[in-house]
C-alpha positions as CSV (number, residue, x, y, z in Angstrom):
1,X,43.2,128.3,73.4
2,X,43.2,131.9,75.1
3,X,42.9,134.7,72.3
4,X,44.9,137.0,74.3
5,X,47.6,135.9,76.7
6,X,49.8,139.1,78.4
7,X,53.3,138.6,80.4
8,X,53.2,141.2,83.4
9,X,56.0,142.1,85.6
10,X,54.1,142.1,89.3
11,X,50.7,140.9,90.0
12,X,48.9,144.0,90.3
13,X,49.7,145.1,86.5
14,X,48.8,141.3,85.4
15,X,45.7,141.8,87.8
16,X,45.0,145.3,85.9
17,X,44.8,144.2,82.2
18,X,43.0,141.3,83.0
19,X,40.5,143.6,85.0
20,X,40.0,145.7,81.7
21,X,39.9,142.2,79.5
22,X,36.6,141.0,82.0
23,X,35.0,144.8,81.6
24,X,35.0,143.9,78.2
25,X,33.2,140.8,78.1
26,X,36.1,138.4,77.9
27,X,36.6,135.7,80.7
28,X,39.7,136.2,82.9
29,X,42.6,135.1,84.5
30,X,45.5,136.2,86.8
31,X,48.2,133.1,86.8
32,X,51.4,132.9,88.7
33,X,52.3,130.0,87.0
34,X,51.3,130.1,83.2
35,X,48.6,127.1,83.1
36,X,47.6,127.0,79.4
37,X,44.9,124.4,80.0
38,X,42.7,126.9,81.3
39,X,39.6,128.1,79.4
40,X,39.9,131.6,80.3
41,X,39.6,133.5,77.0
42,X,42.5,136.1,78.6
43,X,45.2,135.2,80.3
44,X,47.2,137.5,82.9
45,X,50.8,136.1,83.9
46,X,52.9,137.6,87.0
47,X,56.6,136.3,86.6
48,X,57.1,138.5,89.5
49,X,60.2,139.7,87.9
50,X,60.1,143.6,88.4
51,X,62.1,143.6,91.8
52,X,64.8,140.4,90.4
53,X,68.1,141.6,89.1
54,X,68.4,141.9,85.1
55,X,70.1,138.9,84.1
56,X,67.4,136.3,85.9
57,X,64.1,138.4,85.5
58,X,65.0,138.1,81.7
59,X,65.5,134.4,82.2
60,X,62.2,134.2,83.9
61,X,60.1,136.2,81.6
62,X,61.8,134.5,78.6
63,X,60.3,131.0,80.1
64,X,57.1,131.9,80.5
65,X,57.5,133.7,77.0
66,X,58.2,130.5,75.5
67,X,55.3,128.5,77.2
68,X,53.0,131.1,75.8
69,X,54.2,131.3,72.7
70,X,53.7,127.4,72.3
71,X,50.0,127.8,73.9
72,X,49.7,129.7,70.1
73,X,47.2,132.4,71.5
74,X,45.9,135.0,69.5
75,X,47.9,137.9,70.6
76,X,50.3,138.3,73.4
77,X,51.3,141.7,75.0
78,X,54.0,142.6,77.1
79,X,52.6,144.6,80.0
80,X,54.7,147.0,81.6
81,X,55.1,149.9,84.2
82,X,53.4,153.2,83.0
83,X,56.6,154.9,84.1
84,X,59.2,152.5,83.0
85,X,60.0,150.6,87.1
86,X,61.4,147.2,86.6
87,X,63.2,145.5,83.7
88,X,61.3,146.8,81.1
89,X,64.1,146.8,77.6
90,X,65.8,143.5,78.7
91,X,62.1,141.8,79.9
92,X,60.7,143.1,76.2
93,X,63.8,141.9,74.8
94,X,63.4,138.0,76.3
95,X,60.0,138.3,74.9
96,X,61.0,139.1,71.4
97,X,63.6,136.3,71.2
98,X,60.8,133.9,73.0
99,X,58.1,134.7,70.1
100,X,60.0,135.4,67.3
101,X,59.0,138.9,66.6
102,X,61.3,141.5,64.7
103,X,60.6,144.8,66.9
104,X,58.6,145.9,70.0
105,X,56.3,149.1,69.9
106,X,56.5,150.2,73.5
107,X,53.2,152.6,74.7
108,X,53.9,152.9,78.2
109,X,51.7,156.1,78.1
110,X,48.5,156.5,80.4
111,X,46.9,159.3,79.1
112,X,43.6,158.2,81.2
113,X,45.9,159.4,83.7
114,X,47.3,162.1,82.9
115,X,50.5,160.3,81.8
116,X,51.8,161.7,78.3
117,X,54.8,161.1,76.1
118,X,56.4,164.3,74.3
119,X,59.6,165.2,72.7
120,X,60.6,161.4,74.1
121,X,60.1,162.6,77.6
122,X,57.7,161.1,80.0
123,X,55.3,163.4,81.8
124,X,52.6,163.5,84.1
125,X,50.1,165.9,84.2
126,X,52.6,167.6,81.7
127,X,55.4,167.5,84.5
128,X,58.4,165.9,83.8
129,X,58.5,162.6,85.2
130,X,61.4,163.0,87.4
131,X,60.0,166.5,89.1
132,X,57.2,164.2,90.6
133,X,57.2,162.3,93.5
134,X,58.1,159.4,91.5
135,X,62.1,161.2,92.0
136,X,62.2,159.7,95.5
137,X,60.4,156.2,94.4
138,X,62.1,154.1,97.5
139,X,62.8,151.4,94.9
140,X,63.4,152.8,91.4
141,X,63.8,156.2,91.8
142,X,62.9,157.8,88.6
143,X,65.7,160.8,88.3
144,X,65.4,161.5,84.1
145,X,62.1,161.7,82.1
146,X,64.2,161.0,78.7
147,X,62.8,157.6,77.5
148,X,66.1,156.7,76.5
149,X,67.7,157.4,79.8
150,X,65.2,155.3,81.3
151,X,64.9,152.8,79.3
152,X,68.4,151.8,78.1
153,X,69.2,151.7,74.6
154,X,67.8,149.4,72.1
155,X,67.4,148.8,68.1
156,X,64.5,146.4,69.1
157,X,61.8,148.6,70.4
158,X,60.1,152.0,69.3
159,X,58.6,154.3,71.8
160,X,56.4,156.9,70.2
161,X,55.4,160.3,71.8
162,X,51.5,160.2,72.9
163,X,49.9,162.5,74.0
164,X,46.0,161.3,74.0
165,X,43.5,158.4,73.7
166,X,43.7,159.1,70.0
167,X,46.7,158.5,69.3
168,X,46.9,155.2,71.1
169,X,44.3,153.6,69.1
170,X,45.9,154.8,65.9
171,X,48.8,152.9,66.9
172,X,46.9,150.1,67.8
173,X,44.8,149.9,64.4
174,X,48.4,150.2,62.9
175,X,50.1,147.3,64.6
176,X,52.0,145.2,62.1
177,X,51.3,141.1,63.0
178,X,55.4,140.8,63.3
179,X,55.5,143.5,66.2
180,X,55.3,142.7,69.4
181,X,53.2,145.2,71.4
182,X,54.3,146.6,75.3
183,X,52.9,148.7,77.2
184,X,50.5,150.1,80.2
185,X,46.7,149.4,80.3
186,X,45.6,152.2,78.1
187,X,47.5,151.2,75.1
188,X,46.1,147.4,76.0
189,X,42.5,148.5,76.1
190,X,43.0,150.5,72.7
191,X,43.9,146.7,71.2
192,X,41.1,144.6,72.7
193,X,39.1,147.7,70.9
194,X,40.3,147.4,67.7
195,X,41.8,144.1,67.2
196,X,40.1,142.7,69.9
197,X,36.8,143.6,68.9
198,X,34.1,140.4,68.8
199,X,35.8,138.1,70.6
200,X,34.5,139.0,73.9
201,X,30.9,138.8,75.0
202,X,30.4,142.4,74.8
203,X,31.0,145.0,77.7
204,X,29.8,143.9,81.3
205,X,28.8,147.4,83.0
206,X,30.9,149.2,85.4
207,X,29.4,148.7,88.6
208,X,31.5,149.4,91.5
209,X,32.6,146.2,93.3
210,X,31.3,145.9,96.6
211,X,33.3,145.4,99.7
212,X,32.8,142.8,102.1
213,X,33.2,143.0,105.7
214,X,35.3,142.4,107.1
215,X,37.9,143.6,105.2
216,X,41.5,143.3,105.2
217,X,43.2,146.6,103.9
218,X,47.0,145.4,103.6
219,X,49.4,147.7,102.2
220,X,53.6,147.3,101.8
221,X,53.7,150.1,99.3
222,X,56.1,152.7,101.2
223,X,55.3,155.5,98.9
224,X,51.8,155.2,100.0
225,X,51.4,154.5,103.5
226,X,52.0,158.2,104.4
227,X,48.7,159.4,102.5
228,X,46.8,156.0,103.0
229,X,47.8,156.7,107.2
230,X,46.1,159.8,107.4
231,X,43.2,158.6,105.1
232,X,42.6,155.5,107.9
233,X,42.8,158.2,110.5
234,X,40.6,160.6,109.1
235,X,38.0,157.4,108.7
236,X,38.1,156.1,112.1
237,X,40.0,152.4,110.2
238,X,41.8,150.8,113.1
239,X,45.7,151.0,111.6
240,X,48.0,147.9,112.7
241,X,51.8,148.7,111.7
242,X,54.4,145.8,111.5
243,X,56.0,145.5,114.9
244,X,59.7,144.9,115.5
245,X,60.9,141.9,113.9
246,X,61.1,140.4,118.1
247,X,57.4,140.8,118.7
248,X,55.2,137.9,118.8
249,X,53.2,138.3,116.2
250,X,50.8,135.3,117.7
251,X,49.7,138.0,119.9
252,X,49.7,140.5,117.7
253,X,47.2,139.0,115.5
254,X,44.9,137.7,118.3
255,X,44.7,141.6,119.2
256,X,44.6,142.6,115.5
257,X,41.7,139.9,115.0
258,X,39.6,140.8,118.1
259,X,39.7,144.4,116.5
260,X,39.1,143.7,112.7
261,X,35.7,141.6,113.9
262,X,34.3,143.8,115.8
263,X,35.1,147.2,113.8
264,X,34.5,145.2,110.4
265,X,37.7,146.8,108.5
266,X,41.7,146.9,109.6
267,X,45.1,148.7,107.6
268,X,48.0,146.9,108.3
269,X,51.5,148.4,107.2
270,X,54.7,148.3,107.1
271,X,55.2,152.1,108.9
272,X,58.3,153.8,106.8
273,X,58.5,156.4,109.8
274,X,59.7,153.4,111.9
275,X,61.6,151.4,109.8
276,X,64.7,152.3,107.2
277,X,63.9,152.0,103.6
278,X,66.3,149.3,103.3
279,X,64.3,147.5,105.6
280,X,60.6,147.8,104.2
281,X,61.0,145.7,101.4
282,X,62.7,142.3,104.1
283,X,59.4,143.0,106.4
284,X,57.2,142.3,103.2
285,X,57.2,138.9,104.2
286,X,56.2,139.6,107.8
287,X,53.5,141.9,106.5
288,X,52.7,138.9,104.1
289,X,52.2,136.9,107.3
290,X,50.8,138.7,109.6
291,X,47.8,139.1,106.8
292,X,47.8,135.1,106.1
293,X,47.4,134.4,109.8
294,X,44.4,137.3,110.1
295,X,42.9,135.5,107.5
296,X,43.5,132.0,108.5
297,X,41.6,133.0,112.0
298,X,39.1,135.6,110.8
299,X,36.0,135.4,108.2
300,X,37.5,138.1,106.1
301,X,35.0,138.5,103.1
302,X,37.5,140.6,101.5
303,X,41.9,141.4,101.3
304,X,43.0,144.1,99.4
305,X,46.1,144.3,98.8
306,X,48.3,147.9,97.8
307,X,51.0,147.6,95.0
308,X,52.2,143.8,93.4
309,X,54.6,143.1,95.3
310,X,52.1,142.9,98.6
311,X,49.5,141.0,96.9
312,X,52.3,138.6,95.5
313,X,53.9,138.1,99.0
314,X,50.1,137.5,100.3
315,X,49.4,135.3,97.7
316,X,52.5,133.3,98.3
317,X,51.8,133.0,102.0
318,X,48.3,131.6,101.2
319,X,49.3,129.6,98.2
320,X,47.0,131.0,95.8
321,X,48.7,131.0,92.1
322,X,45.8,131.2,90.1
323,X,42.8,133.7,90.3
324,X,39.5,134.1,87.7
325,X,38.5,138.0,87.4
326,X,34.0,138.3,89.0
327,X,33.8,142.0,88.8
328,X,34.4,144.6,87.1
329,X,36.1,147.9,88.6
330,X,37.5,151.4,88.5
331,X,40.4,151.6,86.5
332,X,43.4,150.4,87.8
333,X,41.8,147.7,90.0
334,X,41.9,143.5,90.3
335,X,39.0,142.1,91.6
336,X,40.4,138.5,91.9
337,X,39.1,134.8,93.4
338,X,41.5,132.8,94.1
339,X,40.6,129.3,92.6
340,X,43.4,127.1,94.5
341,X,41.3,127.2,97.9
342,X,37.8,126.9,99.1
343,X,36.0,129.9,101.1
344,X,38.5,132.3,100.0
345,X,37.8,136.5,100.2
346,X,37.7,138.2,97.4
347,X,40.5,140.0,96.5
348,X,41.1,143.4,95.1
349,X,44.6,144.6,93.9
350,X,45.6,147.8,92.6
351,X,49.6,149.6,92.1
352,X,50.9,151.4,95.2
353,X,51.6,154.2,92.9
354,X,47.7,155.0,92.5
355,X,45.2,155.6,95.0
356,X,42.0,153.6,96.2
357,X,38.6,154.8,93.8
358,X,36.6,156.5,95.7
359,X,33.5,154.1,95.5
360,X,36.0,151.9,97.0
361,X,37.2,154.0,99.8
362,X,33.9,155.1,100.7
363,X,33.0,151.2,102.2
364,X,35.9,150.9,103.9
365,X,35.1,154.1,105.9
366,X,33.7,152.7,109.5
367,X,30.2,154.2,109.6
């Protein structure tokens, strides 16, 4: 039995808390499909349901909610986005009904990053939330910083103002057994603290994962191809951008390959600047398989893969659905092994909404 199971809503969150669940000694899992025969003492499951319409991602989530709850784990949480993307009240909500609990208490607050709660609003770097860029999010524009607004309304779930690390883990030392808790990874770590404290097998040091070459640097996250562009550029990183959907991608790739061997390190993207915004999110797939056929005829040591939705689509091309956590890493980022195939990369995943660590970045730059 897992002691600590948690329901994501895209693979890069689920890839996150399980991250912060290995740093602390526990061994972990990313699952696409809940398997609750696995040994892994914490469990990470991606319904994929942030991009599905309401009605079905609470249908999905509330399935996998119930196979959980029957696994009996110790704890569940409901992971969710830091600044509310997704189905976050109705995908709580399926939750609650799946497990039986009475309330919610929702901690989407990051203060690690800089993301607070105050006077209900959300704010970053103690901006309101929607005069950030995260306004002009390409897929869920976030145009209030009122909790409420952005959340829809609910007798089910409290969201508290937080402003520091503080007052997360007074919340978590707090949590009643009957309330389910949500939230980003700050507020998770605070529980694996407190009430998940002697159950691991004690913190693993945070040494920066290394990067193997050659390496696959695939991102479909719109909002961050413009900075992650000029980074490449800056670096000398050979950039391939999703040709026309009448290319041959046959021999794209057999360029793209030639290139990624020899230089040891290749971005693909889907370029916004070429493409409406309606149309990034159907070239996902393309994207997804233009990197499954660079793998498939490359020895890429290591993918990674920018916001859940990417590493999902990847993952889906590949037919990886399960993955055990082997490093630990900067905050925010997977480092994954897929355990469906043999002599598969390793495989690092982080949101689209954050930028590559530094002692990341710095080995993908072509020396």
């Amino acid at each position: 039995m897992s002691s600590v199971i948690v329901i994501a809503d895209d693979l890069s969150g689920a890839a996150e808390l399980a991250g912060i669940a290995f740093a602390r000694g526990y061994s972990a899992e990313v699952q696409r499909e809940f398997d609750p025969t696995s040994d892994a003492e914490a469990i990470a499951v991606d319904p994929d349901s942030r991009g599905l319409p309401p009605t079905l991602a609470a249908q999905r989530v509330e399935q996998v909610a119930r196979a959980v709850a029957a696994a009996r784990s110790a704890w569940i949480y409901k992971k969710v986005d830091s600044v509310l993307r997704g189905n976050v009240r109705v995908e709580i909500e399926a939750v609650l009904r799946a497990t039986g609990r009475s309330r919610a208490l929702l901690v989407p607050a990051n203060p690690s990053r800089g993301r607070t709660i105050a006077d209900s609003r959300l704010l970053i770097d103690g901006v309101p939330l929607d005069q950030t860029p995260f306004r002009d999010d390409p897929e869920h524009p976030r145009t209030s910083a009122v909790i409420s607004e952005l959340l829809g309304q609910s007798d089910l779930i409290d969201v508290p103002d937080v402003a520091d690390s503080w007052q997360l883990h007074r919340f978590a030392v707090q949590l009643d057994k009957d309330v389910l808790p949500a939230g980003a990874a700050d507020f998770f770590a605070a529980l694996l603290d407190t009430h998940g404290a002697g159950q691991g097998s004690g913190a693993r040091p945070a040494i920066p994962p290394l990067v193997g070459r050659p390496a696959l640097l695939v991102c479909g996250s719109r909002a961050a191809w413009t900075a992650r562009k000029g980074a490449c550029q800056a670096q000398r990183i050979p950039i391939l951008a999703l040709p026309e959907a009448t290319a041959d991608l046959t021999s794209v790739v057999q360029g793209a390959a030639a290139e990624l061997v020899s230089r040891g390190v290749l971005a693909i993207a889907i370029d916004p600047a070429s493409s409406r915004p309606s149309q990034v999110q159907q070239q996902l797939p393309r994207l997804a398989s233009v990197a499954a056929m660079l793998l498939e005829a490359t020895p890429v040591a290591t993918t990674l893969a920018e916001g859940g939705a990417t590493a999902a689509a990847i993952a889906e091309c590949r037919g990886w659905t399960r993955f055990r956590v082997v490093q630990t890493a900067p905050a925010g980022v997977g480092v994954l092994q897929p355990l469906d195939r043999a002599g598969t990369p390793t495989f690092l995943i982080k949101p689209g909404s954050y930028a590559w660590p530094d002692e990341i970045w710095r080995q993908l730059q072509n020396r």
